[in-house]
N, C-alpha and C positions, 0 to 999 in steps of 0.2 A: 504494500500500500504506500504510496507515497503522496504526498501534501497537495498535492494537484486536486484530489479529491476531497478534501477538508472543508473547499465552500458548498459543496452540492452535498454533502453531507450536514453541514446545518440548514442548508435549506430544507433538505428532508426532515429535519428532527426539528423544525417550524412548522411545518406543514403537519407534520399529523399532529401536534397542537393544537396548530387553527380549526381540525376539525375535533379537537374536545377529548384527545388521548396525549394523554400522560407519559411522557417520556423517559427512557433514562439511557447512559454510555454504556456499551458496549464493546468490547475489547476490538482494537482495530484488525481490522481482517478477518475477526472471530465471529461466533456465536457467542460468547461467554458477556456475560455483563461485568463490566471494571470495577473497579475495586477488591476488595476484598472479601474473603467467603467466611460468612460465621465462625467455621474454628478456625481462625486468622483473625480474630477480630481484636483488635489493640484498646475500646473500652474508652478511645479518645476523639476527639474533635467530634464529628457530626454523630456519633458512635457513644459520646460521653453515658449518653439514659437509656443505653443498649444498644446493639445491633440495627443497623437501619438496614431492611432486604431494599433489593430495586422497587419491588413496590411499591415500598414506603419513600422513596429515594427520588420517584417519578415525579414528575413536573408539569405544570403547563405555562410555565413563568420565561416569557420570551428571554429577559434579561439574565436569567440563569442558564437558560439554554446558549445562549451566544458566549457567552461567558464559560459554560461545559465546553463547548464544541468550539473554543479558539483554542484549548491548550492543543487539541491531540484532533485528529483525524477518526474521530469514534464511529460506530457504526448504531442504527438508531435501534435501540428497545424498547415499546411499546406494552405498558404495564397493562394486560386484558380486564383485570376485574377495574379499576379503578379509574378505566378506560370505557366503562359499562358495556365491554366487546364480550361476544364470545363468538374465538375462531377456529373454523373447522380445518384441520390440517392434513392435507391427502399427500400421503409422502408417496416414494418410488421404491423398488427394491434397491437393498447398500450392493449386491453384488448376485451373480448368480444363481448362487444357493440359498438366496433369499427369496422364498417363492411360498407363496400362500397358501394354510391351512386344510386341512381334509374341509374344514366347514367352509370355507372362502375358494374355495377348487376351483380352478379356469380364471379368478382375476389377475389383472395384471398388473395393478396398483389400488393405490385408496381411493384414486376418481373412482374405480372401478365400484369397488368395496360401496364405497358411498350411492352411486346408481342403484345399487343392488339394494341397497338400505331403503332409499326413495321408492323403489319400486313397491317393495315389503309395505310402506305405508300408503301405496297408493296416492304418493305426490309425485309433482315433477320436479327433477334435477332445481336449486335455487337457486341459479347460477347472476341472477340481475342485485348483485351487492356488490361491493369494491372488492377483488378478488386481486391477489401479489402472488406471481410467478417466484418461486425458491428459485435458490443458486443452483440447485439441483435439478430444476425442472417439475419441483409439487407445484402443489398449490395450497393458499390460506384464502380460504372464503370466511370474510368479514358479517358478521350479526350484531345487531344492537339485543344488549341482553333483555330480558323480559323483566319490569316492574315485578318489585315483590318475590322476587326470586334471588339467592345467592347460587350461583352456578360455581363450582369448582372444577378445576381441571381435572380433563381424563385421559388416560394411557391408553388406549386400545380396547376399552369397555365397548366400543361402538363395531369394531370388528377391526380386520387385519389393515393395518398401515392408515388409521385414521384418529387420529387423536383429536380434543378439544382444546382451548385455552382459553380460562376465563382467572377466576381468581385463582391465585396460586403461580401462576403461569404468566408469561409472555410472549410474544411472538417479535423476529428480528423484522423491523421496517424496510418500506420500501425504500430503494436508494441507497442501502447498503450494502456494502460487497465482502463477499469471500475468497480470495484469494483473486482469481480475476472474473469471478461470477457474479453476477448484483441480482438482488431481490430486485422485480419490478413490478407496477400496476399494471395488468392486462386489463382491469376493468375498473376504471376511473368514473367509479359511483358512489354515491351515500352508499352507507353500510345500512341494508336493509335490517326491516325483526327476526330478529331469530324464530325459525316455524317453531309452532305450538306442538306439532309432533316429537320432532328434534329435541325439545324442549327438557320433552316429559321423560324420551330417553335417558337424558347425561341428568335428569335430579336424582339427586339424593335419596333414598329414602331410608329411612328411621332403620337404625340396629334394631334387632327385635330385643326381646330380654333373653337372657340367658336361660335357657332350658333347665327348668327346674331338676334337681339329682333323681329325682324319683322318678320324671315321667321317664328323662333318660336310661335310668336303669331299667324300664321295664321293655325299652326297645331294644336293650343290648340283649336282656336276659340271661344270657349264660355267663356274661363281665362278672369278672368280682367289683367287689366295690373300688379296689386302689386300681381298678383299669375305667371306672366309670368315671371317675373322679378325673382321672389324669387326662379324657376325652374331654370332659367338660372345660377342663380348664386350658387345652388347646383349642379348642372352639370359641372357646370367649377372649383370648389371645385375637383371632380371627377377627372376632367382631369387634375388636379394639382398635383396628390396625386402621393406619392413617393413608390418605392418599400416594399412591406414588408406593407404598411399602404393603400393600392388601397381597398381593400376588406372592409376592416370598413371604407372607406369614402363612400361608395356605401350605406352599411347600415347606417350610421348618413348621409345621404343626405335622403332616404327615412322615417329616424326617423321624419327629420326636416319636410319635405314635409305632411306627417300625417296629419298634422295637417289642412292642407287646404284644404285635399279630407274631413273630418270631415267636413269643414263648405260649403262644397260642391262647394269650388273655382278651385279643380282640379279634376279630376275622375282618380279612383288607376287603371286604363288599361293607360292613357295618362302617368302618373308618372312611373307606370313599362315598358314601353315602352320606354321614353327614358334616364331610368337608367339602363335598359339591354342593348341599342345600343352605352352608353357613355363605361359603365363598360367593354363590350368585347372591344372599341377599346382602351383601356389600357391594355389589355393583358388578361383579365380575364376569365375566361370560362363560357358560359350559366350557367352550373348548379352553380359556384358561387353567380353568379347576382344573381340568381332567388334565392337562397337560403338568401343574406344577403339584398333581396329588403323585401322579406316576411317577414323577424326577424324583421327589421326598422319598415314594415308597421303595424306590429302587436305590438310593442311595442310600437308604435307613434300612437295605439288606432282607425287604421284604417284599417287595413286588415283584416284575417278569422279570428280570434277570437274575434274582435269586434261585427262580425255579428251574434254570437252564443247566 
């Protein structure tokens, strides 16, 4: 990267200001947003009353912004929740052998993935929103978030190679570059509403409560009590887990549990069963579960490649 780029770079990081998103630096030529990363945090200057994430860091203060983006040739950050955005993010395969799910079978990327989604609700494609070309060739389709709703970011809850960005998250702006690739607008429009279908997809919904010991043990039935006990309590492990970290607690809950279908105090159908019924009502998709129950139970010495 070099300084040549530095004024179309705060012009970029003005411009999605002007339209009402909050900004912040981004390492130059990076994805990564500058500064420093929580366990790095020195406790001092802007940091003295704790850790400020880019989130909280994001701007729509022109005179701050020009003043960011004279020191260094930053790349622009685009804070999603505090930007009231939520964006749909359709990547591409990283490489050959990155190729789409037994459930996603025949796609060839997340546009794909996401059609197929549309279809499923019997809408059409929402392609009339402000949509940015990746350096890579995705795509970020732009939503204004829904009144009354806190949207959180999702990982791949929506299916293969499609992620969201809303709070929690951010997405790299138009106008800036990766090495010699730049995000660009293909579709220089308002950011329409995010559909009411889409919507109801990426919410939240409530943890349940924890499954009382008793009802538990009557589904386990042949469990002792210290294998019922130990189930419950990777389960609500599960239902504790936080965004971004849901998927390996599913796998370290069936790494842990291994161990007690090995000494034959649990049977791996009762353990996959209700670590696929916990894992989806956290948000997670079938083919997840299933995929990081198998990896736990095989590398906790208990699943198919034990019995080979």
């Amino acid at each position: 990267m070099t300084p040549t780029h530095a004024p179309a770079l705060l012009c970029a990081a003005l411009a999605a200001a002007q339209r009402g998103w909050p900004v912040f630096p981004v390492r130059p030529g990076d994805k990564r947003p500058a500064g420093h990363p929580e366990r790095d945090c020195p406790g001092t200057g802007r940091c003295t009353k704790g850790h400020r994430t880019p989130e909280q860091r994001a701007t729509l203060d022109a005179d701050s912004i020009r003043a960011c983006w004279g020191t260094a040739p930053y790349n622009v950050g685009i804070a999603t929740g505090p930007a009231h955005l939520v964006v749909v993010d359709l990547d591409l395969p990283k490489n050959a052998d990155d190729t789409a799910p037994a459930e996603w079978a025949g796609m060839a990327d997340g546009l794909d993935v996401f059609a197929a989604l549309c279809e499923r609700a019997g809408q059409p494609l929402p392609t009339e929103t402000y949509t940015v070309r990746t350096r890579r060739g995705g795509q970020h389709l732009y939503f204004t978030a829904p009144e009354g709703k806190t949207l959180r970011s999702t990982g791949g809850s929506l299916g293969w190679k499609v992620d969201t960005r809303a709070w929690g998250g951010y997405v790299v702006g138009a106008g800036s570059m990766v090495g010699t690739r730049a995000y660009e607008a293909i579709h220089d429009a308002p950011a329409a509403p995010l559909p009411a279908w889409l919507s109801d997809l990426i919410t939240t919904q409530p943890a349940p409560a924890p499954m009382p010991l008793s009802e538990l043990s009557a589904r386990m039935r042949n469990a002792t009590a210290y294998s019922t006990t130990a189930l419950r309590g990777e389960l609500e492990k599960v239902l504790s887990a936080r965004e971004g970290g849901r998927n390996r607690s599913v796998y370290f809950a069936a790494y842990a549990l291994a161990r007690l279908i090995r000494t034959g105090d649990l049977t791996e159908a009762a353990v996959t069963t209700e670590l696929m019924s916990t894992g989806q009502s956290i948000g997670l998709s079938a083919g997840e579960c299933r995929t990081a129950i198998r990896s736990g139970l095989i590398r906790g010495g208990a699943g198919e490649a034990s019995a080979a």
